[in-house]
C-alpha positions as MATLAB code, in Angstrom:
seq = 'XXXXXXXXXXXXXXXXXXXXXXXXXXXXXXXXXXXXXXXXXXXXXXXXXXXXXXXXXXXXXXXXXXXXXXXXXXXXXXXXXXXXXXXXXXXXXXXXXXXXXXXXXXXXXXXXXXXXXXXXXXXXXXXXXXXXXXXXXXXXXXXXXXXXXXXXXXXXXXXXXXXXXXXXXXXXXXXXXXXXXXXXXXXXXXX';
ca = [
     233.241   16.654  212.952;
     235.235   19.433  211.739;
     238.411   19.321  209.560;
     240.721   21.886  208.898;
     242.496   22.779  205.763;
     245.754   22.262  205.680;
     248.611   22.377  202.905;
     251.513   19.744  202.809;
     254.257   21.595  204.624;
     257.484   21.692  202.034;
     260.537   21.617  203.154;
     262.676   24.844  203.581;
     265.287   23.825  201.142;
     262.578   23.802  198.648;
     261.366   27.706  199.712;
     264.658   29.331  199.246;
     265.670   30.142  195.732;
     269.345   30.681  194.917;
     269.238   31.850  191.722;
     266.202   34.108  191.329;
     265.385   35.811  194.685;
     263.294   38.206  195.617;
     265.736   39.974  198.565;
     267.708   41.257  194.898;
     264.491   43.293  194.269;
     264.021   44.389  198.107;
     267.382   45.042  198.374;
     267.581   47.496  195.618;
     264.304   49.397  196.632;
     266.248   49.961  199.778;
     269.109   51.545  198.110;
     266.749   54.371  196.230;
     264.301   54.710  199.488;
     263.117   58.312  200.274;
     262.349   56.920  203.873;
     264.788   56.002  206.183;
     264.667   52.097  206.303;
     266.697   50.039  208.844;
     267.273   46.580  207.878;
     267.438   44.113  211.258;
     270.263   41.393  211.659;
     268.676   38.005  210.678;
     269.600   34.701  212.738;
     269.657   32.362  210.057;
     268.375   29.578  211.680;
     265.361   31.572  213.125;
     265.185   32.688  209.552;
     265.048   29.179  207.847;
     262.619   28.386  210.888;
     260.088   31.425  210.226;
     260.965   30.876  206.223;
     259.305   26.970  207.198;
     256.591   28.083  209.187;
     254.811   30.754  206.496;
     255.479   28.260  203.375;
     256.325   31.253  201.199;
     259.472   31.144  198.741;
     262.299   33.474  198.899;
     261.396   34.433  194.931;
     258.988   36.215  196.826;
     259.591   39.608  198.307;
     257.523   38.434  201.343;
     259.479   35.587  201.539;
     263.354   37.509  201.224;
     262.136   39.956  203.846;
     261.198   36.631  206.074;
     264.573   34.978  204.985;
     267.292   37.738  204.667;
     266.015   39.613  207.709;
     264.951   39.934  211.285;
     262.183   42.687  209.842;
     262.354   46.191  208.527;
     262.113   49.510  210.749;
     260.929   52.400  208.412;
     261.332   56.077  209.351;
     262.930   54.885  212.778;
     260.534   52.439  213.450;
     257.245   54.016  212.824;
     256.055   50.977  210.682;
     257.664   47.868  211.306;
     257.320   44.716  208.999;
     257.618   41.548  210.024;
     260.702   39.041  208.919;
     262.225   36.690  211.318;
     262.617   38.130  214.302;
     265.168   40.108  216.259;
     265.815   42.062  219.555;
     264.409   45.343  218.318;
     261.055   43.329  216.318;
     260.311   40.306  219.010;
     257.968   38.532  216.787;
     257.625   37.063  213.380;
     255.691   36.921  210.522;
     254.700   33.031  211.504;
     254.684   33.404  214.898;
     252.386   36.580  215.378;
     249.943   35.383  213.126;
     249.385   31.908  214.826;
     246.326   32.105  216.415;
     245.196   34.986  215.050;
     244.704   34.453  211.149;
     245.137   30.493  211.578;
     245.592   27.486  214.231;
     248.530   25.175  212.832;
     251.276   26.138  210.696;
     250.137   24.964  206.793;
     247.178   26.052  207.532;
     245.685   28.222  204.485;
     245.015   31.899  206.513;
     242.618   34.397  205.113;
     244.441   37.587  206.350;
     248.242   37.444  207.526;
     249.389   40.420  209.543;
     252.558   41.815  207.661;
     253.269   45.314  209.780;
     252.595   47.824  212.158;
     252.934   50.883  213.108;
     253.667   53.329  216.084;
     249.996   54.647  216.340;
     248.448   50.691  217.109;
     247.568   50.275  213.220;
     247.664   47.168  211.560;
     248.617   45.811  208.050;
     247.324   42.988  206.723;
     248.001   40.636  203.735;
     244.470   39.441  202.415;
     243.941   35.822  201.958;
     240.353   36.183  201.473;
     239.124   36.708  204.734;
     238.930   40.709  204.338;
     237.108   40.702  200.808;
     237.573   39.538  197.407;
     240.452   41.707  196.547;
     242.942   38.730  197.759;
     246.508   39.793  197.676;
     245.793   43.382  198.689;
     246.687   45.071  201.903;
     244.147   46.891  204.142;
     245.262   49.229  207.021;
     243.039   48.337  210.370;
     242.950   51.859  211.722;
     242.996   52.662  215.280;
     241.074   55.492  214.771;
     238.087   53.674  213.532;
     238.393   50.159  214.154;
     237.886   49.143  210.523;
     239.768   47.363  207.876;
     240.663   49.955  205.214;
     241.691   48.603  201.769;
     245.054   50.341  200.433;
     244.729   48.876  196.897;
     248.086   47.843  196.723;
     249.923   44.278  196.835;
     252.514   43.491  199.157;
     255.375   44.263  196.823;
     253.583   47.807  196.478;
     253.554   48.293  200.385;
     257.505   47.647  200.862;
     257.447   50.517  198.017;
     255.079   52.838  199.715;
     256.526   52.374  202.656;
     260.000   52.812  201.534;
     259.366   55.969  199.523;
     255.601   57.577  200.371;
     255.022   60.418  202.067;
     254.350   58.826  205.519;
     253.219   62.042  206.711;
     250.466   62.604  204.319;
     249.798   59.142  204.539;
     248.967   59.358  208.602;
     247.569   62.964  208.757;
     243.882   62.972  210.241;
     244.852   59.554  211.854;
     245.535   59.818  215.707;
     248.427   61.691  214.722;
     250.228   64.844  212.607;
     253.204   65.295  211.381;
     254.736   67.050  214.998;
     253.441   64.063  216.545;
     255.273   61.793  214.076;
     258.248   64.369  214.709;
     258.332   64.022  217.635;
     258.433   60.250  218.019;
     261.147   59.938  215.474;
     263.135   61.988  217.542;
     262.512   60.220  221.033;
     262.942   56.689  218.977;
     266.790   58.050  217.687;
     267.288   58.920  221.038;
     266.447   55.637  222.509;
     268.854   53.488  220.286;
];
């Protein structure tokens, strides 16, 4: 017989946090962003829902980017993290990680896919699964299919994403910066 871990699932009432929350934070970092950052329209019941289903508190950053928003599009969409859901980011943080980093929502997961990008990479939140640096991010690469650790937290990776030099960041990995170029341009033409 197996058994799975799993958490007693608090109500959402109890995740959000009025007076201290972490969107105040985000929300600011936005403001001073060197990168272009697009904030999607959040459907608040799809919000509370997705806010339910990850058991994270809005104190949180991870949690006020779940709550407040429908995700975040950075430098016109070339990373895209995860929040709620909405027409231009179909998924959401709960939902895309069911099956993949755990079965049942409650369920303790040992990585939690946060972002990704245009290239096919992957960011991921680890819970333990990816080493014993929990609560850092790693970048799964599609040039080499491995899980590289970035060192950084997930309130550091709203801030590198909102003001590093993406370029730099990407160079040597599928792509350069005309490539990057010229996605950004084809993605402001599509909207």
């Amino acid at each position: 017989m197996t058994t799975t871990a799993q958490n007693k699932m608090r109500p959402v009432d109890e995740l959000i946090n009025k007076t201290d929350s972490g969107w105040t934070l985000v929300k600011d970092w936005i403001k001073s962003a060197k990168n272009k950052v697009e904030i999607l329209a959040v459907d608040t019941v799809k919000a509370k829902d997705a806010l339910y289903k990850i058991q994270v508190t809005t104190r949180s950053p991870m949690g006020a980017v779940v709550y407040m928003t429908g995700g975040l599009l950075i430098d016109d969409g070339w990373i895209r993290i995860l929040g709620s859901g909405n027409a231009k980011l179909g998924r959401t943080l709960p939902d895309w990680n069911k099956g993949k980093s755990f079965k049942e929502f409650g369920e303790i997961p040992s990585f939690l896919l946060i972002a990704d990008d245009a290239v096919g990479g992957l960011y991921l939140l680890n819970g333990g699964g990816l080493g014993k640096d929990f609560g850092k991010i790693y970048y799964f690469s599609p040039d080499n299919l491995e899980y590289e650790s970035l060192d950084i937290t997930y309130t550091e990776f709203l801030q590198f994403c909102f003001n590093n030099d993406l370029d730099k960041f990407y160079k040597g990995n599928l792509v350069d910066k005309m490539e990057r170029r010229s996605f950004k341009v084809r993605r402001r033409q599509s909207f």
